[in-house]
C-alpha positions as CSV (number, residue, x, y, z in Angstrom):
1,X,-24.6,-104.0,-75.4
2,X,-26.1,-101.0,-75.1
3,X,-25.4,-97.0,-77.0
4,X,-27.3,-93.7,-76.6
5,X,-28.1,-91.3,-79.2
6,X,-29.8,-88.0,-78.8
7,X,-31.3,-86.0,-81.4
8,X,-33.7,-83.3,-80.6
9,X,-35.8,-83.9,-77.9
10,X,-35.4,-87.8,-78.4
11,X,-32.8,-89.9,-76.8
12,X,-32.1,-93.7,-78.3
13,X,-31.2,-96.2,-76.4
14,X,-30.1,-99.1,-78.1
15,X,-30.1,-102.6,-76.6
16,X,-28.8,-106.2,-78.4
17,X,-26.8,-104.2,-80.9
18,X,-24.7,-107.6,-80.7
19,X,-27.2,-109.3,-82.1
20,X,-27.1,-107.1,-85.7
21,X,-25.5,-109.7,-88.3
22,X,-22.3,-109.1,-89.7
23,X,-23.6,-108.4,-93.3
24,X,-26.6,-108.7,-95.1
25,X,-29.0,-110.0,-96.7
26,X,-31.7,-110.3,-93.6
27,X,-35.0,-108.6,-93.2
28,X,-35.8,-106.7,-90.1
29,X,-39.3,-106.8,-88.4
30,X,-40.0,-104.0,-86.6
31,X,-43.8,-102.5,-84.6
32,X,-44.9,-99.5,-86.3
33,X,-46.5,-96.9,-83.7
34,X,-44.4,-94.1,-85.6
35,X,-43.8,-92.3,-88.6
36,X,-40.0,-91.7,-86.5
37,X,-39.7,-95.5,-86.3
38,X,-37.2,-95.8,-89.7
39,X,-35.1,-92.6,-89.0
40,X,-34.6,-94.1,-85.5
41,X,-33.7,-97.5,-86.7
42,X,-31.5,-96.2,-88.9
43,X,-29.9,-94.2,-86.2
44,X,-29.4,-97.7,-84.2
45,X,-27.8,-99.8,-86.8
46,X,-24.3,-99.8,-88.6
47,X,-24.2,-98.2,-91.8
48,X,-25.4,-101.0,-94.2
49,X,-27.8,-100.5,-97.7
50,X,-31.3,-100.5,-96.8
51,X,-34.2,-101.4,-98.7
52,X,-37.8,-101.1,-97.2
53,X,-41.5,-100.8,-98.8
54,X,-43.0,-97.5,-98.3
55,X,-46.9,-96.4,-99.5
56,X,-46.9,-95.0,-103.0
57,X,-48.7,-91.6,-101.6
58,X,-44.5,-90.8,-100.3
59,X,-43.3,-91.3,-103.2
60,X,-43.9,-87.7,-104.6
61,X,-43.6,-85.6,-101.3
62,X,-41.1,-82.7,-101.4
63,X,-39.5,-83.6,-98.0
64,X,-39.8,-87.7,-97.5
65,X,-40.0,-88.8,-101.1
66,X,-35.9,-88.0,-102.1
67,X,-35.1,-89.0,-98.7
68,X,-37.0,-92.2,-99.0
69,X,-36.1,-92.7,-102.7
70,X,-32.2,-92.8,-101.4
71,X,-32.5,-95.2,-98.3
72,X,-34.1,-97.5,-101.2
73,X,-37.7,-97.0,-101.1
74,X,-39.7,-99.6,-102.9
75,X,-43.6,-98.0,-103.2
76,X,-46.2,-100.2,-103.1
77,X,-49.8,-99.7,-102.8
78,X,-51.3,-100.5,-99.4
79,X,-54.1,-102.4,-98.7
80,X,-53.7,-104.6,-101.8
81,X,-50.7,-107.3,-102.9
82,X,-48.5,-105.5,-104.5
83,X,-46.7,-108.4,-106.6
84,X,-44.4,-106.4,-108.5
85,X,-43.0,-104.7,-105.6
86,X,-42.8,-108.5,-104.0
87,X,-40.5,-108.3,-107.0
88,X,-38.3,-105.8,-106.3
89,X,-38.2,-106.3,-102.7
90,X,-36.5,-110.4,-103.5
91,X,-34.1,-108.9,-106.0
92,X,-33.4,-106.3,-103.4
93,X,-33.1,-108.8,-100.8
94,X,-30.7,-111.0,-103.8
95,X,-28.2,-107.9,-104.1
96,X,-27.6,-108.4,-100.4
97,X,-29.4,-105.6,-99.1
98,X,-31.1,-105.2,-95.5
99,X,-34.8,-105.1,-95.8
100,X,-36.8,-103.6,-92.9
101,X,-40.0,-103.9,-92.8
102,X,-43.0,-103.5,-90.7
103,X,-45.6,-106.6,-90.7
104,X,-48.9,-104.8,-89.9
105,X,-48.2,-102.4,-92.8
106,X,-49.8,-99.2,-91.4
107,X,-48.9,-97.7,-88.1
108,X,-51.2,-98.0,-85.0
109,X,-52.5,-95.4,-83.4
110,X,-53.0,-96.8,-80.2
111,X,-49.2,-97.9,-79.7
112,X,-51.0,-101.8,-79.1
113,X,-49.9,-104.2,-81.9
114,X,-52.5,-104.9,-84.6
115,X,-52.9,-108.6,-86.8
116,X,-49.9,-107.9,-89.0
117,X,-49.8,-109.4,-93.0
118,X,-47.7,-111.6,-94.5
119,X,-45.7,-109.8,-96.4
120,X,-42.5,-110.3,-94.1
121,X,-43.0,-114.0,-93.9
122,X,-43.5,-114.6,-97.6
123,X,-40.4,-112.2,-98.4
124,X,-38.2,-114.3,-95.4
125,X,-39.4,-117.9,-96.4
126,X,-39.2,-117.2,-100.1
127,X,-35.4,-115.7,-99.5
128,X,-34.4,-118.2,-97.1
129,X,-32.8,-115.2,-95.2
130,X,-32.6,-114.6,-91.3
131,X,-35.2,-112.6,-89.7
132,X,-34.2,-110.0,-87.1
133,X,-36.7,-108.5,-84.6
134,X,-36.9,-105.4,-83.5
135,X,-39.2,-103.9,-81.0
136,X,-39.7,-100.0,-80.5
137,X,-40.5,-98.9,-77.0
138,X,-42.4,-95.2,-76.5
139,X,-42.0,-93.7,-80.3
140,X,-45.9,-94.2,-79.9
141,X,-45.5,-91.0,-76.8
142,X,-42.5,-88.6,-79.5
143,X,-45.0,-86.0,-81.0
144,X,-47.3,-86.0,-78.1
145,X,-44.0,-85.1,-75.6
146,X,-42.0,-82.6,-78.8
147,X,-45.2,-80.9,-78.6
148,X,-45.1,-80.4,-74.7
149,X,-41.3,-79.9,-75.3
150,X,-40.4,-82.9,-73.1
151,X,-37.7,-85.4,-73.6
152,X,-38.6,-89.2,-74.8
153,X,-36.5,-92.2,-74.2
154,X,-36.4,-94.5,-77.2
155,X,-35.5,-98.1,-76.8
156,X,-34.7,-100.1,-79.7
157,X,-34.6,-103.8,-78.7
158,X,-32.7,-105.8,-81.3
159,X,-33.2,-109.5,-80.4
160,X,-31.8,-112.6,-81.9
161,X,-31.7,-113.7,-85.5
162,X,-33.8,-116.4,-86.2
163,X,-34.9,-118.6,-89.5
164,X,-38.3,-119.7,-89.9
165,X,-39.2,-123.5,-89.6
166,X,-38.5,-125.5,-92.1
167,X,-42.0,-127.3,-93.4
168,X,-40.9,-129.6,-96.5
169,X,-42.9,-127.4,-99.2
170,X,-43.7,-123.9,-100.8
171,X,-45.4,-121.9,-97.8
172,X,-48.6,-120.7,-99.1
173,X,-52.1,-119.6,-97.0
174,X,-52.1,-120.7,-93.7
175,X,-48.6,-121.5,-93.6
176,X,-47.7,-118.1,-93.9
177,X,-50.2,-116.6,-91.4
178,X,-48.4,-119.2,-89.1
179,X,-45.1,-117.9,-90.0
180,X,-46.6,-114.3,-89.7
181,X,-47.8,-115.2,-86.1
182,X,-44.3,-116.4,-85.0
183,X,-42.4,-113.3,-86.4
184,X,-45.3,-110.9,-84.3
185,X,-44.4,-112.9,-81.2
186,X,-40.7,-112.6,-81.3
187,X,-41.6,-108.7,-81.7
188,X,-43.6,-108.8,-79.1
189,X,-41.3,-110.9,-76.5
190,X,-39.1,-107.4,-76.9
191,X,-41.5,-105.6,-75.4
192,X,-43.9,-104.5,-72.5
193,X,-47.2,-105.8,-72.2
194,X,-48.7,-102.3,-72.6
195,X,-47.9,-102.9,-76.9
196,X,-48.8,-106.7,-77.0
197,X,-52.1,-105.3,-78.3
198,X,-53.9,-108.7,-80.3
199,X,-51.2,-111.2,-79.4
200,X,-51.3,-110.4,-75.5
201,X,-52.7,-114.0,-75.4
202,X,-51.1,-116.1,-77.9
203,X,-49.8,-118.9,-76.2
204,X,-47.0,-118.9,-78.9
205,X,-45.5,-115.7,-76.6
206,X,-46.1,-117.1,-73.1
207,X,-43.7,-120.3,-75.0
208,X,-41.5,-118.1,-75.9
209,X,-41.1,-116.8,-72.2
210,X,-40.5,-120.0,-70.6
211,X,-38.0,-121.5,-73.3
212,X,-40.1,-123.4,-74.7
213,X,-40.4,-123.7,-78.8
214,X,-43.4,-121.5,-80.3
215,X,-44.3,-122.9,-83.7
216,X,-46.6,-125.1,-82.5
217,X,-48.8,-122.6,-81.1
218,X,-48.4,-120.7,-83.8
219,X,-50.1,-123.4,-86.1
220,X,-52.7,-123.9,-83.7
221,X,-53.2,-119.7,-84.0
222,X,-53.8,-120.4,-87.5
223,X,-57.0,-122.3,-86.8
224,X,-57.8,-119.5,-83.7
225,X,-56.5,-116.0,-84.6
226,X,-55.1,-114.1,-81.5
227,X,-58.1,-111.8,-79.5
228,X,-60.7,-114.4,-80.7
């Protein structure tokens, strides 16, 4: 299914909107290239309570800071683990909120996908919750085109909810970076080459492409980090 939105200079095309769960709690996974990328995704979804992590240097803006503060900022430091805001983000995720969140924690600059963390894979194995990607197509090209007044078209691809493998025990270390691996593939299986950045050779995403179950390659990416 697809809608259009336009706002500004910016139209949104949304695709897989079918895909959205019928209530919460899930976490969304999401490529950063933007600082537009959560108005957007808000713009795409139903109206549903939203709870996402945001740096703590927002949290005092006159502009972003109420605005984030309302959609259910939770400020944590970046660059660091931020346990008490690991905290708030599973009792967040308990009330039944949806949690977005964007694994490689700051936005790229080149539009390419960068190693992400493991936040969204500790919050989504701890949980037990399903993980839904999303993958942003040209927010990377808005301010560059706004300043040439031209037009961009936004795609939001919203693929299928997923839950991450069951292993027998508490994830910890390099089950987690495996699990981080997996939920940057299904990102990037949502999108054009051109953003692939460090998984453009994972052989997790080419398994993904011919049907064919990616955790194993994941594990083995554990050992071998993508772009090595």
């Amino acid at each position: 299914m697809h809608i259009t939105r336009s706002i500004l200079l910016t139209r949104l095309v949304v695709v897989g909107r079918e895909n959205i769960p019928a209530h919460g709690p899930y976490i969304v996974t999401l490529n950063h290239t933007s600082v537009a990328d959560t108005p957007l995704l808000l713009m795409g979804f139903p109206l549903v309570e939203w709870a996402f992590f945001a740096g703590e240097k927002w949290r005092h803006h006159p502009i972003y800071g109420p605005i984030m503060a309302w959609l259910g900022a939770i400020y944590i430091n970046r660059g660091e683990v931020d346990r008490q805001g690991l905290r708030d983000a599973l009792a967040a995720i308990e009330r039944g909120v949806v949690f977005g969140l964007a694994p490689e924690g700051s936005r790229s600059k080149t539009g390419r996908m960068q190693e992400a963390k493991v936040g969204a894979a500790y919050l989504a194995n701890r949980a037990n919750i399903p993980i839904l990607p999303v993958g942003f197509e040209n927010n990377d090209q808005l301010f560059a085109n706004f300043k040439q007044l031209r037009s961009t078209r936004s795609v939001l691809r919203i693929g299928e909810p997923y839950l991450l493998p069951e292993i027998g025990r508490r994830a910890k270390g390099a089950d987690l970076a495996a699990f981080t691996h997996l939920i940057m593939v299904k990102i990037a299986a949502l999108l054009p080459p051109r953003y692939w950045g460090i998984y453009a050779d994972s052989p997790a995403l080419q398994a993904l492409f011919v049907g064919d179950d990616p955790w194993p390659a994941c594990q083995t990416a554990v050992q071998q980090p993508p772009g090595a």
